[in-house]
C-alpha positions as CSV (number, residue, x, y, z in Angstrom):
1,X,-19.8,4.7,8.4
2,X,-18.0,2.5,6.0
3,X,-16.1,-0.2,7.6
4,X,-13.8,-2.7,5.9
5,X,-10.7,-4.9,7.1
6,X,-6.9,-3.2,6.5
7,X,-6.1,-5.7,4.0
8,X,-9.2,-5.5,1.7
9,X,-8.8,-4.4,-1.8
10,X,-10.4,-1.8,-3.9
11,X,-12.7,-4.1,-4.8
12,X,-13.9,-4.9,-1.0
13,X,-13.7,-1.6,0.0
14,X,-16.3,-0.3,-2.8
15,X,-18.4,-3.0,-2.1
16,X,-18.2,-1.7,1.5
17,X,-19.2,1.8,0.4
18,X,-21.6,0.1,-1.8
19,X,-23.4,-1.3,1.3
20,X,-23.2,1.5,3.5
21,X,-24.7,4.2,1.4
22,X,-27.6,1.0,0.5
23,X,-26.9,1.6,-3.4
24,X,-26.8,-1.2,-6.1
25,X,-23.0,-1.7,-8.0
26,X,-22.3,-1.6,-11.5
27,X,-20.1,-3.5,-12.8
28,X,-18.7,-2.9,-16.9
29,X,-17.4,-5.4,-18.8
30,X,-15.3,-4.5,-22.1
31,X,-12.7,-6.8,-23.9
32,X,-9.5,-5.2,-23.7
33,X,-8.1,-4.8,-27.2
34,X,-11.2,-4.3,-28.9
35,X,-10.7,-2.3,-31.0
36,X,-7.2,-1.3,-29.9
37,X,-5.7,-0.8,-26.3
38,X,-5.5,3.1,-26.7
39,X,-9.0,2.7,-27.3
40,X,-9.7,0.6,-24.1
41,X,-7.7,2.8,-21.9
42,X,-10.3,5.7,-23.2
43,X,-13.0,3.4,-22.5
44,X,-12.1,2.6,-19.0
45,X,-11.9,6.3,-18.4
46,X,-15.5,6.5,-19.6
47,X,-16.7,4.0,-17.9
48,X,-14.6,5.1,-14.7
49,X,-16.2,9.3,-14.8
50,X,-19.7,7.7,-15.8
51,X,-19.7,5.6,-12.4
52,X,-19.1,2.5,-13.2
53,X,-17.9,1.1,-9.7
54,X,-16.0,-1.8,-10.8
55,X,-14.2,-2.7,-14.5
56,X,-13.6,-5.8,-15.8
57,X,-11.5,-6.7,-18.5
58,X,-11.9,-9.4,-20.5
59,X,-8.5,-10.9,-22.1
60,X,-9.4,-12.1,-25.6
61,X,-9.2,-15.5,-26.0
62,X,-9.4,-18.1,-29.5
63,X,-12.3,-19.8,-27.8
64,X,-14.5,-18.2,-25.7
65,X,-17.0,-20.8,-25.1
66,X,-19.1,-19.3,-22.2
67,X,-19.4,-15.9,-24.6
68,X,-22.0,-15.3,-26.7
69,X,-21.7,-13.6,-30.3
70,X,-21.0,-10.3,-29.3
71,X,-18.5,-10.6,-27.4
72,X,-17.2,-13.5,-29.4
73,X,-16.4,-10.7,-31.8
74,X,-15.2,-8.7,-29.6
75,X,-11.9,-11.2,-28.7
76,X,-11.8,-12.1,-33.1
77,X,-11.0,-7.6,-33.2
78,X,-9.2,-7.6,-30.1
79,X,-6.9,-10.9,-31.1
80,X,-6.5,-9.4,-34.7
81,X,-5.1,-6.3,-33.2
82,X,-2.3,-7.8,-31.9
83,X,-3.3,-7.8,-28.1
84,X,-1.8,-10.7,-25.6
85,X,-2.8,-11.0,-21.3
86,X,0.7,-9.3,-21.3
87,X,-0.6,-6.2,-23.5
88,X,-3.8,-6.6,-21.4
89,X,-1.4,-6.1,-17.7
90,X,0.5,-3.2,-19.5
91,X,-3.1,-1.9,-20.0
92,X,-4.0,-2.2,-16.6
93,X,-0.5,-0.5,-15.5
94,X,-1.5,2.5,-17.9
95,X,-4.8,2.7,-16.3
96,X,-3.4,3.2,-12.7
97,X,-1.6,6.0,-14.0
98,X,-5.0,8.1,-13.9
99,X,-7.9,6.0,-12.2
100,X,-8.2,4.0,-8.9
101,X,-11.6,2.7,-10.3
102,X,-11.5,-1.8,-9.4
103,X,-10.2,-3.5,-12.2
104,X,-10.9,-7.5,-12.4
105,X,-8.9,-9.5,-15.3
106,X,-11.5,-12.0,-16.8
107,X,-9.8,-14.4,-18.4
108,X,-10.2,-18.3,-19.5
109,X,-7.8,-19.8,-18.1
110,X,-5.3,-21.3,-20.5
111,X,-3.5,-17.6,-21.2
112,X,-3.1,-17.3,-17.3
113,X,-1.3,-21.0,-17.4
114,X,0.6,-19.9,-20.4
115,X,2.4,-17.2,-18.7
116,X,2.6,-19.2,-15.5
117,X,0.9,-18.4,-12.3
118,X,3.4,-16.9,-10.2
119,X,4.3,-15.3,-12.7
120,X,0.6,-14.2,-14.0
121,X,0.3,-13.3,-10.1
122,X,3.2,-11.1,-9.6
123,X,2.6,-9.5,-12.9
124,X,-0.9,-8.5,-12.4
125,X,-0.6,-7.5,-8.7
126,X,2.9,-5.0,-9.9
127,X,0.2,-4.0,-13.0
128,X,-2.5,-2.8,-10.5
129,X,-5.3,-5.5,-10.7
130,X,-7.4,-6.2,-8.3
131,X,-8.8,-9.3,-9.0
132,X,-9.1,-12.4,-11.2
133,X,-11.9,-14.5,-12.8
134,X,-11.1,-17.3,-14.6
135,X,-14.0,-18.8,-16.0
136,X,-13.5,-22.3,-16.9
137,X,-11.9,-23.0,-13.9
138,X,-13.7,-25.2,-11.3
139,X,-12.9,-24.6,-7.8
140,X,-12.0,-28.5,-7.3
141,X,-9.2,-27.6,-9.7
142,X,-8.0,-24.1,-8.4
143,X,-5.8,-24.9,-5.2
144,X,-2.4,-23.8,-7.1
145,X,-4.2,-21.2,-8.3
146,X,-5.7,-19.9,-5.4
147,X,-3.0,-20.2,-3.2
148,X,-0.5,-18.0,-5.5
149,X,-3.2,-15.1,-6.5
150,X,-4.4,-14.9,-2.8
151,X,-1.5,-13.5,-1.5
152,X,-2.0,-10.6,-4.4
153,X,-5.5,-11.0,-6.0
154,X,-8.9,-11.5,-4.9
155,X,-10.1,-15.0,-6.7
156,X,-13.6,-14.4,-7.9
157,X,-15.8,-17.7,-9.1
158,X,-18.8,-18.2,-10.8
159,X,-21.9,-19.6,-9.2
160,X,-25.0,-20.5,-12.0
161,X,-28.7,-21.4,-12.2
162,X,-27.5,-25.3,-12.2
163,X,-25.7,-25.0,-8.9
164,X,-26.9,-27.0,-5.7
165,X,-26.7,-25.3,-2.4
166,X,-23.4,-27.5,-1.6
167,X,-21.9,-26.3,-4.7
168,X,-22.7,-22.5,-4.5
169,X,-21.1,-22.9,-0.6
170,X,-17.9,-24.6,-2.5
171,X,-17.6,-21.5,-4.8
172,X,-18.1,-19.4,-2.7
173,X,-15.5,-20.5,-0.1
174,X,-13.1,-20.4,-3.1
175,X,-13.8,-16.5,-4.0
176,X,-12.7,-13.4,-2.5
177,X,-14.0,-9.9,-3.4
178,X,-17.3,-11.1,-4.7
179,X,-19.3,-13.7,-6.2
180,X,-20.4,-13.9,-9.8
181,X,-24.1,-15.1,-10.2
182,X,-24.8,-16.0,-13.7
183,X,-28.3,-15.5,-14.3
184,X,-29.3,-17.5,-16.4
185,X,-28.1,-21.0,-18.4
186,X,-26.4,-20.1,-21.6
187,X,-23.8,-17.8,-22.9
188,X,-23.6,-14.4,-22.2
189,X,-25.9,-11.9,-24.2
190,X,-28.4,-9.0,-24.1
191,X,-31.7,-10.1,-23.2
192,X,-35.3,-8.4,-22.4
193,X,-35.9,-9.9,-18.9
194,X,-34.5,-11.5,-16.3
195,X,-35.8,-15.4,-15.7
196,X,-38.4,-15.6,-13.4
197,X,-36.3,-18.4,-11.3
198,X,-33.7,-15.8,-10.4
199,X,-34.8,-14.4,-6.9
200,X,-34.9,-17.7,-5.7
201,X,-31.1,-18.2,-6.8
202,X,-30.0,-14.8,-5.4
203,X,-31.6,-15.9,-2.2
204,X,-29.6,-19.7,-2.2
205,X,-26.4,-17.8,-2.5
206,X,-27.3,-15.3,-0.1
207,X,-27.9,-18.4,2.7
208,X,-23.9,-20.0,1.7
209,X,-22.1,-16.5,1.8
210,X,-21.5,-13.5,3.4
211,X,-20.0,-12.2,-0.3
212,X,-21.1,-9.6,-2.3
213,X,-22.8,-11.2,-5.1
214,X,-22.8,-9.6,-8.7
215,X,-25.1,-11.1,-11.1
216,X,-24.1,-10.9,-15.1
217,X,-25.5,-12.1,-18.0
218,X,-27.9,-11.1,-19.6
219,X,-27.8,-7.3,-17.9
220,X,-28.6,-4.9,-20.7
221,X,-31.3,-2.9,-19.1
222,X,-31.8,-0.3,-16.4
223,X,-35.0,-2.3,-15.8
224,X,-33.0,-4.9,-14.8
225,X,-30.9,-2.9,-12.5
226,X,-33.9,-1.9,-10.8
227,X,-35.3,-5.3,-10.4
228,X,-31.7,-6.4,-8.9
229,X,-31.3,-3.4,-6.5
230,X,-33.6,-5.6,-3.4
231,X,-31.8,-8.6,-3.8
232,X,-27.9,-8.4,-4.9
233,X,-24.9,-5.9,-4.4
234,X,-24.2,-5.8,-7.9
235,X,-25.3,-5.7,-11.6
236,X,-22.4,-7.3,-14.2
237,X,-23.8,-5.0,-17.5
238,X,-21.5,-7.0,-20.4
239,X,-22.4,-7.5,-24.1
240,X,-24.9,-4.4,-24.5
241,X,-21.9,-2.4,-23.7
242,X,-19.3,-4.2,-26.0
243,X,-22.4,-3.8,-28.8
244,X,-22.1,0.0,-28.2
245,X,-18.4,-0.2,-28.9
246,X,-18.9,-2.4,-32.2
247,X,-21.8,-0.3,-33.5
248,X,-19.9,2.8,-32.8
249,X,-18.6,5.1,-35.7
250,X,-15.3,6.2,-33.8
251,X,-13.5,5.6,-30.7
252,X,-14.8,8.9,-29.3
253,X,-18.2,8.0,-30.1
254,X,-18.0,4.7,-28.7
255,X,-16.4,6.5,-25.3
256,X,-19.4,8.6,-25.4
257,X,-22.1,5.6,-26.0
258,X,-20.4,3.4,-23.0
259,X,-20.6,6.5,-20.4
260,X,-24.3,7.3,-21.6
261,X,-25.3,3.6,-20.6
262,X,-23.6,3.4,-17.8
263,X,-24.9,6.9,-16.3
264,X,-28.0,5.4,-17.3
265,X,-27.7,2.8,-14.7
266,X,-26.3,4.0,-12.0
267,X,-29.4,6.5,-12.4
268,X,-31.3,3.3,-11.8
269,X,-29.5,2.0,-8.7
270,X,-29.5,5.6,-7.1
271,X,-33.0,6.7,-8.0
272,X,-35.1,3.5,-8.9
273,X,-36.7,0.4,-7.6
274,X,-33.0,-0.8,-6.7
275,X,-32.4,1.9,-4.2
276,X,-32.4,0.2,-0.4
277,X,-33.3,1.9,2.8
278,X,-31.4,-0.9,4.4
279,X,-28.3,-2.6,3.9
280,X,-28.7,-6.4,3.5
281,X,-27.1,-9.0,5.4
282,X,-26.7,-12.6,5.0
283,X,-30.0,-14.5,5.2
284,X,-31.7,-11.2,4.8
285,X,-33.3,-10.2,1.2
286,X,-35.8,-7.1,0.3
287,X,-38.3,-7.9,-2.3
């Protein structure tokens, strides 16, 4: 039986379902604008029938430093097309009109201070939003921030590679809905394996937090989904999906593309190595 707390949000309650039925998550990144919104909103429904069990949305942005090339690109299209975090919320309103699916605005965090955040807050929460990553915001600076969203948002961090055990608790006492585990050091990008290191740093987090942790970067094969299935709740799959989008001939093929990949890991957390005959608990990993 699924059990989660009245207040919790989509996000909380599919990680609850998540954990119950012993299945990896997948979570699909796409930068919202890119090519167009029209085209996004087809893409989340893709993503959304396919089984994707989370959506983020990444809100172009002039200088995305923590991004590699592709999705570097990605904001250039999506910023050339006109689109703005207030296009991206009017996206995220559209969306609710037709899916239920978790939606998490991943964002720098200048655009969010730009619009202000009670503003950003109130906006996002009316839109439909579940949650908010900001990711050059460090929890010693997010009091304001975190004290405005949490009344409407979950207020999800990222924990990296570099991270002592102190820190990884300080994150994660700052987020809500999940934690995001980056991998590896770097920018974000396809790559053929996971690091070897990264089963130790699932298991540090695991010790500070009681959190779902999803862990992104670098995420591009089902391979990798099964690897991640004994040790976190979810797999953040990123750039090789924004690839598919910017290799793709048409919007409709690119729709296609995106719900091929992401069948083809959830195929991999329901059917592979990832799959777990019990569900884990803090201080408890599955190799």
């Amino acid at each position: 039986m699924t059990v989660v707390a009245p207040n919790s949000t989509r996000i909380s309650k599919r990680f609850a379902e998540l954990r119950a039925s012993g299945e990896l998550g997948i979570v699909a990144y796409i930068t919202a604008g890119d090519p167009s919104l029209d085209a996004s909103l087809k893409f989340v429904r893709a993503l959304a029938d396919a089984g994707a069990d989370v959506i983020e949305l990444g809100v172009p942005f002039s200088d995305p430093l923590a991004d590699g090339p592709t999705i570097q690109r990605a904001s250039e299209r999506a910023l050339k097309a006109g689109t703005t975090l207030t296009a991206v919320l009017d996206l995220v309103r559209r969306i609710r009109q037709s899916s239920q699916v978790p939606l998490v605005l991943f964002s720098y965090y200048n655009p969010i201070l730009q619009m202000g955040l009670e503003k950003f807050a109130s906006s996002a929460a009316s839109a439909g939003a579940d949650g908010v990553l900001a990711t050059d915001l460090t929890p010693e600076e997010s009091d304001d921030y975190r004290r405005i969203l949490a009344h409407h948002l979950d207020t999800i961090f990222l924990g990296a590679p570099t991270s002592t055990d102190e820190r990884l608790a300080k994150i994660a006492a700052c987020s809500s809905g999940f934690l995001y585990l980056i991998s590896r050091t770097g920018v974000t990008g396809a790559k053929d394996a996971l690091p070897d290191d990264l089963p130790a740093l699932i298991r540090r987090t695991r010790s500070v937090t009681q959190l779902p942790i999803a862990v992104g970067f670098g995420i591009s094969l089902p391979g990798h989904v099964s690897v991640l299935g004994g040790l976190a709740d979810a797999a953040v799959v990123g750039s090789a999906l924004v690839a598919e989008i910017e290799k793709a001939q048409s919007v409709d093929a690119a729709a296609v593309a995106l719900a091929e990949r992401v069948r083809s890991f959830k195929e991999a957390a329901r059917h592979g190595l990832s799959r777990r005959d019990v569900p884990i608990h803090r201080g408890e990993v599955t190799t």
